[in-house]
C-alpha positions as CSV (number, residue, x, y, z in Angstrom):
1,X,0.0,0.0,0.0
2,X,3.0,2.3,0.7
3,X,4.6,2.0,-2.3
4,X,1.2,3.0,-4.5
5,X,0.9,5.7,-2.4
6,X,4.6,7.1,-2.9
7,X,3.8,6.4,-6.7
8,X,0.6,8.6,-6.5
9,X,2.6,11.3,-5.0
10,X,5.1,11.2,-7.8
11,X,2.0,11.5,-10.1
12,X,1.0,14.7,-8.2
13,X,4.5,16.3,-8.4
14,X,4.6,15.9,-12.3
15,X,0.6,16.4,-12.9
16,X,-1.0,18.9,-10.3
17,X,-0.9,22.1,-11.7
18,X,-2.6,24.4,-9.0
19,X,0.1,25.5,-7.4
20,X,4.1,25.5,-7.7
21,X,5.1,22.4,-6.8
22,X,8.2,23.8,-4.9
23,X,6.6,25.5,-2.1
24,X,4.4,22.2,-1.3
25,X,6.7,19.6,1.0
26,X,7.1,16.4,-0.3
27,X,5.3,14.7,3.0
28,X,2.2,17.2,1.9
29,X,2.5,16.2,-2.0
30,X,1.7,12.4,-0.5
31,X,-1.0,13.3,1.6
32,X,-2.9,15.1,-1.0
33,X,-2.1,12.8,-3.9
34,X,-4.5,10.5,-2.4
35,X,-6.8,13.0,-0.1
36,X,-8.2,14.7,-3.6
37,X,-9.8,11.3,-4.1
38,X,-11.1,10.3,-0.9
39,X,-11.5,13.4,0.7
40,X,-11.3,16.5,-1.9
41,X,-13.6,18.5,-0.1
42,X,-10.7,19.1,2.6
43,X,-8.4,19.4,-0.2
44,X,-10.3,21.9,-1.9
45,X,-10.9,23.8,1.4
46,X,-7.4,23.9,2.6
47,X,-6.5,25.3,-1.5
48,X,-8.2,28.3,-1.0
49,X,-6.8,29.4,2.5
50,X,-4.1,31.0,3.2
51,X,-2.2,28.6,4.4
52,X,-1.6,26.8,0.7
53,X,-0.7,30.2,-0.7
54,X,2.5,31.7,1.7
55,X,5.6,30.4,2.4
56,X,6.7,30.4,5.7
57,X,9.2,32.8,4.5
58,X,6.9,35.1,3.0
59,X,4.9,34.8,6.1
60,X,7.7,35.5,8.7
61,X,8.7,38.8,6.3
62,X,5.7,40.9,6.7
63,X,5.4,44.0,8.5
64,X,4.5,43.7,12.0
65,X,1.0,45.1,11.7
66,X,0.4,42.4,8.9
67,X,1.9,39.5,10.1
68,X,-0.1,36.4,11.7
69,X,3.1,34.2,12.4
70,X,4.7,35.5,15.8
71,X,6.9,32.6,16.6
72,X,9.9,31.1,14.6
73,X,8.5,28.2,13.1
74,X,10.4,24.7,13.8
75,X,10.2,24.0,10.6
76,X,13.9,23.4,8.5
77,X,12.5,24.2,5.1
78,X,10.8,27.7,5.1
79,X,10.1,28.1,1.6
80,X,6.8,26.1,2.1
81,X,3.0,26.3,2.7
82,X,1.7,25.0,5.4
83,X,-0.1,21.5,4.0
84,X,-1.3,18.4,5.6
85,X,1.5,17.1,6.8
86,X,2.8,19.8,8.6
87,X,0.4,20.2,10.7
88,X,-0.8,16.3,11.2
89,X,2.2,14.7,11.7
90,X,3.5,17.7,14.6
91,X,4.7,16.4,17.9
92,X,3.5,12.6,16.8
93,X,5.4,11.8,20.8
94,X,2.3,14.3,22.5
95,X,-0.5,12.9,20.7
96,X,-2.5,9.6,21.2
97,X,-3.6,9.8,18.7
98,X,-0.9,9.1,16.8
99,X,-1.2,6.0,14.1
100,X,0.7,4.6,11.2
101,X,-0.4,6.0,8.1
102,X,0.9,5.2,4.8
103,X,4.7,5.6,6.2
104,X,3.8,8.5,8.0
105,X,3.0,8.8,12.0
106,X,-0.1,10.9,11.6
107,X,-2.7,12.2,14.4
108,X,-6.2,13.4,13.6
109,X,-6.7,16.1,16.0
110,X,-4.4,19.1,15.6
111,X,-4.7,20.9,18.8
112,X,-3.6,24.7,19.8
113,X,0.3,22.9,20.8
114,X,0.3,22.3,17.0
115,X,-1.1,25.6,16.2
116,X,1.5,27.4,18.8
117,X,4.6,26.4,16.6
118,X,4.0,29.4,14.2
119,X,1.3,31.5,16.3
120,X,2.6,30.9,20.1
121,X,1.4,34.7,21.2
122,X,-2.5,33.2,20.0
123,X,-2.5,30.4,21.7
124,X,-0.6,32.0,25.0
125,X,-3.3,34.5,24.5
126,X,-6.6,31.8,24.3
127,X,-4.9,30.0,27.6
128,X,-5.8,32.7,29.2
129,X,-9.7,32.7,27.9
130,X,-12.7,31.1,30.0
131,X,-13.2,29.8,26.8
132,X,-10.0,27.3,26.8
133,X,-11.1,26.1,30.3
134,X,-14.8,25.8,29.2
135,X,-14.9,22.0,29.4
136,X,-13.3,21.8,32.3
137,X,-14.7,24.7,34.4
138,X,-18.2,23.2,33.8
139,X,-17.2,19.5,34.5
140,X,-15.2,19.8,37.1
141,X,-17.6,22.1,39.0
142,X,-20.3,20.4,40.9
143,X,-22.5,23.0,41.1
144,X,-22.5,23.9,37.5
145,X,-22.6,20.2,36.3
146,X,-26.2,19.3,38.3
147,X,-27.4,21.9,35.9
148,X,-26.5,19.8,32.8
149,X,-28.0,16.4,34.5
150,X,-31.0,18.1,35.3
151,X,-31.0,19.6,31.6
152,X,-30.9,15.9,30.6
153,X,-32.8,14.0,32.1
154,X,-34.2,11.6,32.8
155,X,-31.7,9.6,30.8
156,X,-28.3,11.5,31.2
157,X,-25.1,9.6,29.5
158,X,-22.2,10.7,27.8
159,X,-23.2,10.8,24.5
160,X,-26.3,13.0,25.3
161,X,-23.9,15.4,27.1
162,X,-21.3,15.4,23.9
163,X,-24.5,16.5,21.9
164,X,-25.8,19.4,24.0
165,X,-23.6,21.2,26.4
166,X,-19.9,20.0,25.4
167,X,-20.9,20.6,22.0
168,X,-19.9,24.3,22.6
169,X,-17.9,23.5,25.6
170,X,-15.8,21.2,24.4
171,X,-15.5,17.2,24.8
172,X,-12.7,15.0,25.9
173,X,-11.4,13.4,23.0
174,X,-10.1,9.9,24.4
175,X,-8.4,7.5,22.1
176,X,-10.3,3.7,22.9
177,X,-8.2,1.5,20.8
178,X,-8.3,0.9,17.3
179,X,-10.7,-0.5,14.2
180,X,-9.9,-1.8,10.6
181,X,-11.9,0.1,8.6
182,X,-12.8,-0.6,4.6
183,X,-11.4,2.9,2.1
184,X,-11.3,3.5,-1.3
185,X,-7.4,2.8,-1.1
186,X,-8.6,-0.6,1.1
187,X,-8.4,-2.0,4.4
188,X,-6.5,1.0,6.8
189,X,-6.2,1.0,11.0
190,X,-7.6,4.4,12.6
191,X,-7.3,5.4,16.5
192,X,-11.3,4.5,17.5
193,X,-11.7,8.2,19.3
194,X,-14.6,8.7,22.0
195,X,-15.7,12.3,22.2
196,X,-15.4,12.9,18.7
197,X,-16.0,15.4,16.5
198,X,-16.2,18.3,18.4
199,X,-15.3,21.7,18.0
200,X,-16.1,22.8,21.4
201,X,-13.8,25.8,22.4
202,X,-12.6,24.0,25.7
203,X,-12.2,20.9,24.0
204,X,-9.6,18.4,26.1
205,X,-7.2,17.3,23.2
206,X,-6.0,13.9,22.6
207,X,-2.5,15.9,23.7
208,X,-3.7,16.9,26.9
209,X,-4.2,20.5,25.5
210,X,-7.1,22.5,25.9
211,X,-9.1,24.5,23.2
212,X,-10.1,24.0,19.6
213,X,-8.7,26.7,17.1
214,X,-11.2,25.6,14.5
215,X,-14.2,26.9,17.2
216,X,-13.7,30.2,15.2
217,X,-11.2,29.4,12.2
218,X,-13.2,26.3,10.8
219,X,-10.9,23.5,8.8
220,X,-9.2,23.3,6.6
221,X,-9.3,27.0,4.9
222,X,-8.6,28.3,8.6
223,X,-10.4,31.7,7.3
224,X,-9.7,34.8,8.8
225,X,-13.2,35.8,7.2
226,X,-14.9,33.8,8.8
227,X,-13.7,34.2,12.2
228,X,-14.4,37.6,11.9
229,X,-18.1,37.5,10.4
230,X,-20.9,36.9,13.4
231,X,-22.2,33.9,12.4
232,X,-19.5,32.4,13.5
233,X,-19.8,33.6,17.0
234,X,-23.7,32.8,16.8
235,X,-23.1,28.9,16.9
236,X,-23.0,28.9,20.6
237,X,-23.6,32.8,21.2
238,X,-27.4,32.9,20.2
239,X,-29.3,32.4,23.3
240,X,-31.3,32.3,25.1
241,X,-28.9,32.0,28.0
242,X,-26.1,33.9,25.8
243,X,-28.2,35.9,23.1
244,X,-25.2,38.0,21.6
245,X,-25.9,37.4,18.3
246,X,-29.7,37.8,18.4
247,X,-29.6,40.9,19.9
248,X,-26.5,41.9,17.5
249,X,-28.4,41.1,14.2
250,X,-31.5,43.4,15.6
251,X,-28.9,46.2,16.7
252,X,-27.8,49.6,14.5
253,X,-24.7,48.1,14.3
254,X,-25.9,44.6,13.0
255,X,-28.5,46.4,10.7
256,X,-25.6,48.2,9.3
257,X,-23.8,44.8,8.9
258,X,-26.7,43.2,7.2
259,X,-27.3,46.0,5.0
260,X,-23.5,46.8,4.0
261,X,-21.7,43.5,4.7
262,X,-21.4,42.7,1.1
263,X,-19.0,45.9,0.8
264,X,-16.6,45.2,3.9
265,X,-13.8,43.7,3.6
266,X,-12.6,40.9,6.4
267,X,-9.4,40.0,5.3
268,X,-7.4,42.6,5.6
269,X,-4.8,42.7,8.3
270,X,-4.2,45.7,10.1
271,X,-8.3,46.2,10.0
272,X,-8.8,49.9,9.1
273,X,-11.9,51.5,11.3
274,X,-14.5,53.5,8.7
275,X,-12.2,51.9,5.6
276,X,-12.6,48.2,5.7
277,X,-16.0,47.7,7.8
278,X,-18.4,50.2,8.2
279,X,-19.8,48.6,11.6
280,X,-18.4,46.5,14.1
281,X,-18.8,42.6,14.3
282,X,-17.9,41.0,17.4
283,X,-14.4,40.6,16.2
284,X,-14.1,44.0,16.2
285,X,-14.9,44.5,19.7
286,X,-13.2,41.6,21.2
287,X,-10.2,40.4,19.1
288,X,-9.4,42.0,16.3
289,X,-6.1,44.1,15.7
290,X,-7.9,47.9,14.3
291,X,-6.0,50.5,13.0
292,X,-6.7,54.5,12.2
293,X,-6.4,55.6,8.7
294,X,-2.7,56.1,8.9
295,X,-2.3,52.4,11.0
296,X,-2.0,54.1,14.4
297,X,-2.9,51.3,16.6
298,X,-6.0,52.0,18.7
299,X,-6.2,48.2,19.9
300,X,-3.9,45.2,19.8
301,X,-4.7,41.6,18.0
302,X,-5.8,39.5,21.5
303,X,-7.2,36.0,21.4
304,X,-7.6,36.5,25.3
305,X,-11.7,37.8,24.3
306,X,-12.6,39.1,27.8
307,X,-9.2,41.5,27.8
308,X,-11.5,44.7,26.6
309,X,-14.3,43.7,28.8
310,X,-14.8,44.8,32.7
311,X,-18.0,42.8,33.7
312,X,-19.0,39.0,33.0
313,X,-22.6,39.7,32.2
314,X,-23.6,35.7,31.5
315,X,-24.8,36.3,35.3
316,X,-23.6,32.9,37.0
317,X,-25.9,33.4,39.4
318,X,-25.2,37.6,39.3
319,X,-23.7,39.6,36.5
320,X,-20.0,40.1,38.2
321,X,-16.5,41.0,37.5
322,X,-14.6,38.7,35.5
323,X,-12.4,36.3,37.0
324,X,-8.6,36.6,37.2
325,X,-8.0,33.0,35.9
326,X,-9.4,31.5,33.6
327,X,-9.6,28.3,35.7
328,X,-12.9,29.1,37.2
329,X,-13.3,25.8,39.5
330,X,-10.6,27.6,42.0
331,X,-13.3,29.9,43.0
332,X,-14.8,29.3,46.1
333,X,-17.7,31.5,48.2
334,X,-18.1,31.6,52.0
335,X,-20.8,29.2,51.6
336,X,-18.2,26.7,50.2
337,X,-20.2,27.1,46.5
338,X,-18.0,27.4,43.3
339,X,-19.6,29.9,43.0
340,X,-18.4,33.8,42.2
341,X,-21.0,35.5,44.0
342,X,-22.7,34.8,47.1
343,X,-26.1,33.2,46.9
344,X,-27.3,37.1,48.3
345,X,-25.1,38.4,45.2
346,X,-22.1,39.9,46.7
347,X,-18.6,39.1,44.8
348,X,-15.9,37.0,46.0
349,X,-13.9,39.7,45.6
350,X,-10.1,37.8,45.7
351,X,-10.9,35.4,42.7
352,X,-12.5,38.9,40.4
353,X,-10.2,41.6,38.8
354,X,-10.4,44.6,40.6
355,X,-11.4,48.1,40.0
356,X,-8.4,49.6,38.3
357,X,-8.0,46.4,36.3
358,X,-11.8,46.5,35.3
359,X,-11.5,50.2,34.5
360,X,-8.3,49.5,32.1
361,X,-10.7,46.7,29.8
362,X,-13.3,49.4,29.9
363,X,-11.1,52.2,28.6
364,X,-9.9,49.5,25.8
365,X,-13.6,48.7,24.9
366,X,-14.3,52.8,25.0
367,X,-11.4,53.4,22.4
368,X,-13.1,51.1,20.2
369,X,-16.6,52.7,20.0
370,X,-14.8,56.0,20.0
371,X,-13.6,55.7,17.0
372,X,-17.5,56.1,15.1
373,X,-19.1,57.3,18.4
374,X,-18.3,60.8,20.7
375,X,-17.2,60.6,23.9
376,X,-20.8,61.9,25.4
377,X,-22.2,58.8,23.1
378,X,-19.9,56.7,24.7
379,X,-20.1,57.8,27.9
380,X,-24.1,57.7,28.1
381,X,-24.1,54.2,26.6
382,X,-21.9,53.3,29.4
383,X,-23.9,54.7,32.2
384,X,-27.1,53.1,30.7
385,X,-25.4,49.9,31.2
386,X,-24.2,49.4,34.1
387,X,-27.6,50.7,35.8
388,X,-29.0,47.5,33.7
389,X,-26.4,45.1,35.6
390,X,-27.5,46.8,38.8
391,X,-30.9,46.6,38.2
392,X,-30.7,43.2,36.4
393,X,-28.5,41.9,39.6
394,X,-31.1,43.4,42.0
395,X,-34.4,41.4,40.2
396,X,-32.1,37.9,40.4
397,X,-31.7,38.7,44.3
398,X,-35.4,39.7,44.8
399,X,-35.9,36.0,42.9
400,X,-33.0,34.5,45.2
401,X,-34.8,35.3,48.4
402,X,-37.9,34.0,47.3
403,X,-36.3,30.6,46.2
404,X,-34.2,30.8,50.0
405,X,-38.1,31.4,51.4
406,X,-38.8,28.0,49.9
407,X,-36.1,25.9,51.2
408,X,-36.1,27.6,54.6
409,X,-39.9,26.5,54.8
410,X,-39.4,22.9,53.5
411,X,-41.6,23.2,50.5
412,X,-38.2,22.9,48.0
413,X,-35.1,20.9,48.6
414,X,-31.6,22.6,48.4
415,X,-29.5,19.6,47.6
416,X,-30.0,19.7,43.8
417,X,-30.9,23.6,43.4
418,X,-32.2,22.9,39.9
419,X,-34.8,20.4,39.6
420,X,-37.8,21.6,41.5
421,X,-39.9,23.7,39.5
422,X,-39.5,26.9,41.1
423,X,-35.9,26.3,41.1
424,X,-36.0,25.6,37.1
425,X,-37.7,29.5,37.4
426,X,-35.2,31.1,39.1
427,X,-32.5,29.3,36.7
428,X,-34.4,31.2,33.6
429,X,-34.3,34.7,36.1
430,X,-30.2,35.0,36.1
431,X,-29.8,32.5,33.1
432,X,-32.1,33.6,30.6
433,X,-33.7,37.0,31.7
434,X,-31.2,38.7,33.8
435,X,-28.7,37.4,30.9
436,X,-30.9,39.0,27.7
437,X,-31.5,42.4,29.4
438,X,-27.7,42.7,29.8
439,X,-26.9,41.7,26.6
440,X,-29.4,44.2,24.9
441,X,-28.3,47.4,27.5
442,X,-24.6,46.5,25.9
443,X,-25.3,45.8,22.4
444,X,-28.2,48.0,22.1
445,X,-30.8,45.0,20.8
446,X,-34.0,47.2,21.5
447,X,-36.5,44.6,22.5
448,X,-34.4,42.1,24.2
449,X,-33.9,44.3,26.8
450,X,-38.0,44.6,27.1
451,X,-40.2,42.1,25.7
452,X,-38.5,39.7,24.0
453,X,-37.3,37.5,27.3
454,X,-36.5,41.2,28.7
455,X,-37.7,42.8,31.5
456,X,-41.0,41.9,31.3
457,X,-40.2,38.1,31.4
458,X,-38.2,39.4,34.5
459,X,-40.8,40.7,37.0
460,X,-43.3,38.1,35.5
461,X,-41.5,35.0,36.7
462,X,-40.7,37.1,39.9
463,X,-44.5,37.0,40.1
464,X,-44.6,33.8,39.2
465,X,-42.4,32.5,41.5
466,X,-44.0,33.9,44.2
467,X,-47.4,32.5,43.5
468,X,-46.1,29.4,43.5
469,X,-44.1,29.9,46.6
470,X,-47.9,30.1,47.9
471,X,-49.4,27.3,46.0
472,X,-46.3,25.1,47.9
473,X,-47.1,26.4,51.6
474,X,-51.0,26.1,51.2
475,X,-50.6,22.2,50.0
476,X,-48.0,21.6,52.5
């Protein structure tokens, strides 16, 4: 089987015409030789992404406001794209995933240690996320993980999970032996991998790495474009217990976006405000490197997402400030809850950033939305919004006390605080009301902040849960 396989690869050097055969490695030539048979929608992907088209020398000489590749490669040859092999065959030791392949010790799941040989400072960057520790930060707390039994029941397994809540937050990709499986080049051995496919952002990787690249920058074009349009973001940021993109896509800004986004242009690198977009997508506000007019810097390229904001607003229970690690099982209350907030909503103050660090991430945001706003625009938006997380913190308490009122009377049980069904209603007060008024006051999505699961949904399930706070003491 090898030796067709080299012989197909010779065919590809003397026969494939797409691109110069130079600047493709050898290993690569192989790969895709056969890959454009049995797979050729990857290969056709991968063709028109960057990564086919520079040279790693060409990559490393750009200008530091348009280069993406911040480390210096490993790589001996550097007058080659980046193909298959280069990325599948990294650090075959790390992975176990790692099987023989047609000579080659390939691994299917290239994780962020792969992607950190040419773009370390990303990947440094997205360690320091909640998203990289998303898998792990909802396993491995015991509070947070009742909530997805209860969401699945009655017949919770692993599978279920891997289908609803890890398939944003990421699964454990395990490697459970191996299987002979029938191809079009015949009979081939693959790693039998539980767990997979995901592309959950805290996805545990066969390497013991943490993360998924291809969350945002999908395989195997690895598009800038993409990761910078919303509906990218929308796959696990459209509600209704993170509504971003809903209320985004009903904002000025996303009207401007749907009207005009045919005329921006996403793959520029520096991004220039007023010349390349019109309106801001969420890349613009939370990752993307923008420029002025004559590339004066007025934020830096970060892959860290929460770096420009102050206040966590998915309220878990209360809106808060945002942890200083990412790792968000280390927080502990004075109940003993993993929680960040007291039950009664005040902060556990030595596990969030502080004021001046909460007031630097402001400023960042600020110089963002100064740059098409004034500063009394700016300023008025801001003070709009954080009387909505006061207010918005201040309904979830009034619905906390009435849920305490409960258990202190015996007519709900505290030791699973989400199964009852007037714990289920003050879940959807900080989870899904609580968490769409906020979004709307900082987006500015107009009726997400009123009617649609707003504020109205707000004091009605107060209501609600009040009445059948009664309903529970007059059976009892």
């Amino acid at each position: 089987m090898y030796v067709i396989i080299k012989i197909l690869g010779f065919l590809f050097l003397f026969y494939n015409i797409s691109f110069a055969q130079s600047s493709i490695s050898s290993e690569s030539q192989i790969c895709i030789s056969c890959h454009e048979m049995v797979t050729p929608g990857i290969v056709k992907d991968w063709k028109v992404g960057v990564h086919s088209k520079i040279t790693l020398k060409e990559a490393l000489s750009k200008d530091s406001l348009s280069r993406k590749v911040n480390s210096s490669p490993s790589f001996k040859n550097r007058d080659i794209v980046i193909g298959c092999a280069e990325c599948h065959t990294l650090n075959p030791e790390s992975h176990k995933d790692t099987f023989d392949h047609n000579g080659f010790k390939v691994h299917i799941v290239v994780s962020p240690k792969d992607c950190a040989v040419c773009h370390s400072k990303e990947v440094e960057e997205y360690d320091k996320n909640l998203m990289s520790k998303a898998y792990t930060n909802l396993k491995d707390n015991p509070l947070y993980y009742k909530l997805v039994k209860s969401s699945l029941e009655p017949n919770p397994n692993i599978l279920s999970e891997n289908d609803a809540c890890l398939a944003c937050h990421g699964t454990k990709v395990e490697v459970k032996g191996e299987e002979i499986r029938n191809t079009q080049m015949g009979e081939m051995k693959f790693p039998i991998l539980l767990g997979w496919a995901n592309n959950g952002v805290g996805r545990i990787n066969p390497d013991d790495s943490k993360g998924a690249c291809t969350s945002c920058h999908p395989r195997h074009s690895f598009s800038m474009e993409i990761a910078r349009k919303p509906y990218t973001c929308s796959q696990c940021h459209k509600g209704p217990d993170v509504p971003a993109y809903k209320v985004y896509m009903v904002s000025k800004h996303g009207n401007i976006y749907s009207s005009k986004g045919a005329e921006m242009n996403f793959n520029n690198t520096p991004w220039k405000v007023g010349e390349d977009f019109k309106a801001p997508t969420c890349a613009v506000c939370h990752v993307s490197l923008l420029v002025d007019s004559n590339n004066n810097v007025i934020v830096e390229r970060t892959h860290q997402m929460n770096d420009r904001l102050s206040w966590r607003i998915f309220g878990l229970i209360y809106a808060h400030p945002h942890p200083k690690d990412s790792d968000t099982t280390k927080i502990k209350n004075k109940a003993g809850l993993p929680l960040p907030t007291e039950l009664t909503g005040e902060f556990v103050k030595e596990f969030l950033i502080d004021e001046k660090e909460m007031e630097k991430r402001e400023n960042k945001m600020k110089s963002i939305c100064m740059t098409c706003h004034t500063s009394s625009w700016v300023e008025a938006h801001f003070v709009k919004f954080h009387n909505t997380i006061k207010t918005t913190n201040e309904q979830t308490l009034e619905a906390t006390k009435i849920l305490l009122e409960a258990w202190k009377k015996g007519v709900a049980n505290a030791s699973c605080i989400f199964d009852e069904a007037i714990e289920k209603m003050w879940v959807e007060q900080w989870l899904f009301y609580a968490n769409s008024v906020r979004f709307a006051s900082a987006m500015g999505g107009a009726d997400y902040g009123v009617f649609e699961m707003g504020r109205w949904y707000l004091n009605k399930n107060i209501q609600n849960m009040k009445d059948w706070l009664l309903f529970l003491l007059k059976k009892k």
